[in-house]
TIPANU-94027 format. One line per 3 residues: number of its first residue (from 1); for each residue x negated, y, z negated of N, C-alpha, C, O. Coordinates in steps of 0.001 Angstrom, whole numbers. Example, Ala and Ser with C-alpha at 12.3 -4.5 7.8 and 13.67 -1.06 7.14 Angstrom:
1 = -13190:-5690:-7800:-12300:-4500:-7800:-13200:-3300:-7800:-14236:-3319:-8465 | -12850:-2250:-7080:-13670:-1060:-7140:-12900:30:-7870:-13409:1138:-8039
% end
This chain:
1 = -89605:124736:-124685:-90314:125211:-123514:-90581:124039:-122566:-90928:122893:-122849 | -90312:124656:-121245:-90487:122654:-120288:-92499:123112:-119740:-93351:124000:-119699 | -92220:121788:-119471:-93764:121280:-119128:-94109:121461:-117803:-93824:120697:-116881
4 = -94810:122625:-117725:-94907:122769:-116109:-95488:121886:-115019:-95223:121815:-113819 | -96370:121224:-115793:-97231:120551:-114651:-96045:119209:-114556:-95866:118767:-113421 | -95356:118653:-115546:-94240:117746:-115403:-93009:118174:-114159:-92587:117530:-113199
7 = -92760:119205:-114545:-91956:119578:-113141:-92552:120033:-112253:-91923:119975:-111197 | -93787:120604:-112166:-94581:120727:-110707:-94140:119234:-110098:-93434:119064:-109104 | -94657:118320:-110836:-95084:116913:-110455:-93715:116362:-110011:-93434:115769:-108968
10 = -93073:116637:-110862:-91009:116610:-110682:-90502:116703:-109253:-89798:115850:-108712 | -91048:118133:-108551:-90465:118688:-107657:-91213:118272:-106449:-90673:118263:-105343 | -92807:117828:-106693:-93774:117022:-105767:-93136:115781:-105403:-93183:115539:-104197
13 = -92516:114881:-106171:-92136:113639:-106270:-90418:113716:-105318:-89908:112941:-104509 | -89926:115102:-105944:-88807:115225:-104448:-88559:115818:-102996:-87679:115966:-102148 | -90013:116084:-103276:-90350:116300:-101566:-90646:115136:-100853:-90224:114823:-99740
16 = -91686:114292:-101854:-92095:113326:-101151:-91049:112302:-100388:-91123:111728:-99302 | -89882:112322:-101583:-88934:111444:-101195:-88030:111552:-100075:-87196:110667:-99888 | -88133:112741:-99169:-87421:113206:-98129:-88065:112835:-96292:-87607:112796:-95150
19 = -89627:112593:-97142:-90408:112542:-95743:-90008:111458:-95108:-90171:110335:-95586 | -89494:111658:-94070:-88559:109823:-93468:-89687:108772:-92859:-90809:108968:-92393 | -89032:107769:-93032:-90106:106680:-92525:-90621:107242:-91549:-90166:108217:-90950
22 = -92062:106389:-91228:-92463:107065:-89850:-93461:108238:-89510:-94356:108264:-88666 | -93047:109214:-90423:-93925:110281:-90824:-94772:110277:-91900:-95020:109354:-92677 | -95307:111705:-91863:-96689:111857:-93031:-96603:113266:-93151:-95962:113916:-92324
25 = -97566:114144:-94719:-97264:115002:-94531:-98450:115076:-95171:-99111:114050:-95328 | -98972:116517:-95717:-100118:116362:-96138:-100285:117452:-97529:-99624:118490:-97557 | -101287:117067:-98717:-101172:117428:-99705:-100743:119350:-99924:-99947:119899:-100686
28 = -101499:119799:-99087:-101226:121149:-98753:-100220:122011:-98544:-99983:123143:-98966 | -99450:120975:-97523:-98094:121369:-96919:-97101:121332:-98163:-96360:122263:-98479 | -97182:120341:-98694:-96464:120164:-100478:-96424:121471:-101151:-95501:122174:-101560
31 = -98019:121611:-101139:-98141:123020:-102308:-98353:123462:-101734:-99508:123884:-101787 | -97413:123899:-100439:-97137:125799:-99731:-95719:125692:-99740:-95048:126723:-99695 | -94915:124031:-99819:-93491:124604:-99426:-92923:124577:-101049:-91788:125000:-101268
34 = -93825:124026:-102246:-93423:124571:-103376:-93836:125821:-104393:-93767:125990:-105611 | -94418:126808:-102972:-95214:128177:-103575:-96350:127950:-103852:-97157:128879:-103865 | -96737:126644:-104154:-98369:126874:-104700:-99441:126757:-103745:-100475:126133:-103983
37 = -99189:127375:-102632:-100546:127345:-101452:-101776:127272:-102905:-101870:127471:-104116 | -102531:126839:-101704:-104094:126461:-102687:-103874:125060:-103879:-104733:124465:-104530 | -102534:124883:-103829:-102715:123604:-105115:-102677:122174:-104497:-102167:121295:-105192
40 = -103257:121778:-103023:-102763:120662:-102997:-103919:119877:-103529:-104403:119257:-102583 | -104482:119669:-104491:-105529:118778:-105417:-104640:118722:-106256:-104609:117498:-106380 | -103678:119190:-107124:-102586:119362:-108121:-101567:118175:-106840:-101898:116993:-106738
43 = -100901:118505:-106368:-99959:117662:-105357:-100666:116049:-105478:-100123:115026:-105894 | -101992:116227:-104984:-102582:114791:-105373:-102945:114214:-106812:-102918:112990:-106935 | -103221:114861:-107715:-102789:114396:-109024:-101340:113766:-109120:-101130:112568:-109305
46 = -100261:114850:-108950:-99156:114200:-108922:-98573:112512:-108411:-97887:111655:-108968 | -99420:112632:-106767:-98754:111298:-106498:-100126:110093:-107314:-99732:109010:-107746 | -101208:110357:-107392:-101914:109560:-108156:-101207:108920:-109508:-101237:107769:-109944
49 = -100478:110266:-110060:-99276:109458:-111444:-97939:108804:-110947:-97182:108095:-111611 | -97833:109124:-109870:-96371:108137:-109227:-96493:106889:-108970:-95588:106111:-108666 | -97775:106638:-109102:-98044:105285:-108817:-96674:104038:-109210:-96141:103395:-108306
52 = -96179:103842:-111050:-95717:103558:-111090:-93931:103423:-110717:-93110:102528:-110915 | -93832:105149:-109927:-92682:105104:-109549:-92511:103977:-108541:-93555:104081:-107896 | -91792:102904:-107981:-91155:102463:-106972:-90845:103158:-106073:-91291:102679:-105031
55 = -90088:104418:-105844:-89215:105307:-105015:-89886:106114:-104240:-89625:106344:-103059 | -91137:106756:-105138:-91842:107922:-104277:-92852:106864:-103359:-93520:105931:-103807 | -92757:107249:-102148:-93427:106890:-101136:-94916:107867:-101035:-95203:108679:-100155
58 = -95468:107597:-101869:-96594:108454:-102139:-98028:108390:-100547:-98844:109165:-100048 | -97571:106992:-100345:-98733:106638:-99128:-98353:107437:-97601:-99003:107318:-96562 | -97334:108124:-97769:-96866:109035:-96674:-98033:110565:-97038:-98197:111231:-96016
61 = -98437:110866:-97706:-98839:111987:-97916:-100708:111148:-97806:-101213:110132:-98283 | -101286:112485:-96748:-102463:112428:-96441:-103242:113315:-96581:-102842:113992:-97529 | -104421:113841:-96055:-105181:115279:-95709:-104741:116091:-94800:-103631:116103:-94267
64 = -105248:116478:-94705:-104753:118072:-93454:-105060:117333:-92437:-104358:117745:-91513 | -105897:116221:-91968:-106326:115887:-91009:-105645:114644:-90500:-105654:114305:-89316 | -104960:113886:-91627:-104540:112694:-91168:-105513:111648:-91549:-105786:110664:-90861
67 = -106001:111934:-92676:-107183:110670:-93335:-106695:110490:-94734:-106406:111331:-95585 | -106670:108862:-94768:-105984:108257:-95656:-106907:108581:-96912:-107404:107631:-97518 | -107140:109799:-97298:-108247:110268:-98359:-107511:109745:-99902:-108024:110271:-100890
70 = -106491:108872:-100140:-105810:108728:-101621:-106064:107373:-101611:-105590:106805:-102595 | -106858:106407:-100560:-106425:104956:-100323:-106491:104259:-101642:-105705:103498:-102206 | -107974:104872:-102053:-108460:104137:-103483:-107174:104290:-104695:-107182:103511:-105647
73 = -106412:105033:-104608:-105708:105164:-105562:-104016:103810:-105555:-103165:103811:-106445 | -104011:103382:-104998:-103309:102276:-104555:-103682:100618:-105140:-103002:99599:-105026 | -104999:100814:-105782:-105461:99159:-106508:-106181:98301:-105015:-107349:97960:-104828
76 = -105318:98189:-104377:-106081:96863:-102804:-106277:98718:-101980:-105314:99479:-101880 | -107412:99003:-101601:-107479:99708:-100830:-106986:99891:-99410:-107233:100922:-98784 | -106167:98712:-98819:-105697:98596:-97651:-104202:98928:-98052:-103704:99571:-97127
79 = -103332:98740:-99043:-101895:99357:-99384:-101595:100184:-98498:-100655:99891:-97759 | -102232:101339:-98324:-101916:102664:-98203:-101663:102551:-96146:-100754:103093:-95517 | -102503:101908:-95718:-102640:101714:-94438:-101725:101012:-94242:-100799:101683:-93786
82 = -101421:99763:-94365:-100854:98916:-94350:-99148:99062:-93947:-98440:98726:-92997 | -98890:100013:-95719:-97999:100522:-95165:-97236:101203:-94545:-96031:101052:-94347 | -98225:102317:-94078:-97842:103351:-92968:-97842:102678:-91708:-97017:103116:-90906
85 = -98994:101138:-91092:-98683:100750:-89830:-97352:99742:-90077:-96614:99783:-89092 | -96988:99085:-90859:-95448:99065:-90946:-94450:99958:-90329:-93479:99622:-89652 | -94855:101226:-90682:-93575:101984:-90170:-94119:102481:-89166:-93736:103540:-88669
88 = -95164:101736:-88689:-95044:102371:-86848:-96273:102987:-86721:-96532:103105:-85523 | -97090:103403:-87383:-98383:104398:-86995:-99554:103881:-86828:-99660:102766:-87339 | -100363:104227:-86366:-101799:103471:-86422:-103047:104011:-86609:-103566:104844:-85867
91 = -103601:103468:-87746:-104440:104351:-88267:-106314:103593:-87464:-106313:102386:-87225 | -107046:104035:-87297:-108273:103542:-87055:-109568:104338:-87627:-109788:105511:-87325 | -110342:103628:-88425:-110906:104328:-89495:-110586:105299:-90438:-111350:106244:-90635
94 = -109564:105173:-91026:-108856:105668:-92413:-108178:106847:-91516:-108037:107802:-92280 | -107812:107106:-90525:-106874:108312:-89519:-106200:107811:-88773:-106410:106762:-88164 | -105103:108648:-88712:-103875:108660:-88655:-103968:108932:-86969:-104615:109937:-86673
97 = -103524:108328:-86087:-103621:108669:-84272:-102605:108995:-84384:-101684:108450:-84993 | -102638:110599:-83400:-101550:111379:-82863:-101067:111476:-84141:-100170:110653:-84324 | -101341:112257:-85241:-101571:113108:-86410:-100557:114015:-86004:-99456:113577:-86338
100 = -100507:114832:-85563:-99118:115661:-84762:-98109:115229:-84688:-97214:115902:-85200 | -97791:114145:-84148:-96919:113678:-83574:-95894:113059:-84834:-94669:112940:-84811 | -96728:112763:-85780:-96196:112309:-87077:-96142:113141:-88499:-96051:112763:-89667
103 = -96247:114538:-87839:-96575:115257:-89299:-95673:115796:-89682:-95629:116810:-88985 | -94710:115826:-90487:-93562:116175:-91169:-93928:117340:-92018:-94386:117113:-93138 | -93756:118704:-91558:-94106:119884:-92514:-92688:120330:-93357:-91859:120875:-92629
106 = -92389:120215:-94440:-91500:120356:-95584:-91169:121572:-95129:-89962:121735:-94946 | -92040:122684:-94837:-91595:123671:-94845:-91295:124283:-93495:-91217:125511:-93500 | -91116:123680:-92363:-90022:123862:-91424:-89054:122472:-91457:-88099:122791:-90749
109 = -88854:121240:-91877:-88099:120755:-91998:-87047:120847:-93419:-86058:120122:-93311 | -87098:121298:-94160:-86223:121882:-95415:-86309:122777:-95692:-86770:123317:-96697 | -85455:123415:-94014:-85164:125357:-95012:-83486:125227:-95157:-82841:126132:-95686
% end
């Protein structure tokens, strides 16, 4: 029998990997474009265990609002910022400016 919350987390980890530099998406949007509206606290468990992946770009995924609400989960609390103004964005007090403009919804960009 497979492990659901392992491939929940499976299929979380290959969404994440699609969101292109630059953008952000947010825990919610995850768990509506993998059926589970209402699970994005589950979506954030997930990238909280990716930590050790290398690949998943976990610091792309935010709140509904564009607030770096996972920062603590990164070890240096600035990681998470850091590396999103790398790829261009600018955050001022843990949010994301022009939040719109950068929000990558899975579920109109991968139908």
């Amino acid at each position: 029998m497979k492990d659901k919350k392992t491939n929940f987390f499976q299929d979380v980890y290959a969404v994440v990997k699609l969101i292109p530099e630059g953008r952000v998406t947010s825990y919610g949007a995850i768990a509506a474009y993998l059926g589970a509206k209402g699970s994005a606290r589950m979506v954030g468990w997930a990238l909280i265990a990716a930590h050790p992946l290398t690949d998943v770009p976990a610091y792309r995924v935010v709140n509904r609002n564009g607030l770096l609400t996972g920062k603590q989960h990164f070890g240096d609390p600035n990681t998470m910022q850091h590396a999103l103004e790398n790829e261009g964005l600018t955050i001022i007090n843990d949010q994301i400016q022009d939040f719109q403009k950068h929000f990558w919804d899975p579920g109109k960009e991968l139908i």
